[in-house]
C-alpha positions in Angstrom: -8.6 8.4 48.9 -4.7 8.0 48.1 -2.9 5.6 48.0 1.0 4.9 47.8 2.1 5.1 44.3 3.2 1.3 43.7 -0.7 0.0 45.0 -3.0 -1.3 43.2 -6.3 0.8 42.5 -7.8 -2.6 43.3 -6.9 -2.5 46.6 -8.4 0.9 47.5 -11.8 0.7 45.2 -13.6 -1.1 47.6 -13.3 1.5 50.7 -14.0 3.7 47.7 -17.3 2.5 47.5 -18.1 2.1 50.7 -17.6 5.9 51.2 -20.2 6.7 48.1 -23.1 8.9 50.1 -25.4 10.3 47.0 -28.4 12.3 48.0 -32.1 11.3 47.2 -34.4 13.8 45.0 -37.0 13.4 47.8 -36.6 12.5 51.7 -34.7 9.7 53.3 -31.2 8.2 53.3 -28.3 8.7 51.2 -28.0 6.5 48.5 -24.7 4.1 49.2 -25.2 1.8 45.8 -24.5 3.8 42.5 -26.5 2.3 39.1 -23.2 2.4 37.4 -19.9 2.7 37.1 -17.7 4.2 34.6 -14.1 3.9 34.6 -11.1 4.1 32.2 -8.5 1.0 31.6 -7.3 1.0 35.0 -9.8 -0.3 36.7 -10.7 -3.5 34.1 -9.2 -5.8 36.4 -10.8 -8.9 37.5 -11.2 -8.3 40.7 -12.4 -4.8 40.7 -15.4 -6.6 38.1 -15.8 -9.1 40.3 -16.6 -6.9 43.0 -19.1 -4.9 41.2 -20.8 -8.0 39.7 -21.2 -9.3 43.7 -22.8 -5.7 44.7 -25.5 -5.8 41.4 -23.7 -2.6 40.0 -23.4 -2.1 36.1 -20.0 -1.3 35.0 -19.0 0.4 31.7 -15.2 0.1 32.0 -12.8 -0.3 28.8 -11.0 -3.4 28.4 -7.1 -3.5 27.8 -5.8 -4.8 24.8 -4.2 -7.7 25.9 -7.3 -9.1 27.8 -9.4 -8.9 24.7 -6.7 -10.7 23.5 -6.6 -13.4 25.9 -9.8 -13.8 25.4 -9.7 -14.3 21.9 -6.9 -16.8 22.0 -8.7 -18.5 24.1 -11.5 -19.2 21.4 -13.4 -21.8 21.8 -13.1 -21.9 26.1 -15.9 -19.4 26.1 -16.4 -16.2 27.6 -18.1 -13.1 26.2 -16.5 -11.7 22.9 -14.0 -9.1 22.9 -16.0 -5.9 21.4 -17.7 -2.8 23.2 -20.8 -2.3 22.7 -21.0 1.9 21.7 -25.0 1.6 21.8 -25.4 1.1 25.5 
């Protein structure tokens, strides 16, 4: 899928989904839910996590900079902490 150059991935990565068709080992349907995602900086917005976290699909996406540090500024307000987790 393309889209213009001044669009949002965000936008797009939903119809990109939808479009997934992976084959079974054995008989039946396609597969149309992937285990996981992997994805590079572009695609750590909120709304691109939000819709995997609402379709139960793992994501291993890196995290800019300057939401880590958001994060971490915001301290004490919670959230996760800003590392990656190599292991996993």
């Amino acid at each position: 899928m393309l889209t213009p150059g001044n669009v949002n991935d965000a936008t797009a990565f939903g119809q990109v989904l939808d479009g997934i068709r992976a084959p079974r080992l054995g008989t039946g349907r396609p597969r149309t839910t992937p285990d996981r995602v992997l994805g590079d900086k572009a695609y750590s917005s909120r709304s691109i996590r939000h819709l995997l976290r609402r379709r139960g699909i793992a994501a291993t996406i890196l995290e800019r900079r300057d939401q880590a540090a958001n994060r971490r500024r915001r301290g004490a307000l919670g959230g996760r902490p800003p590392a990656f987790d190599k292991v996993t």
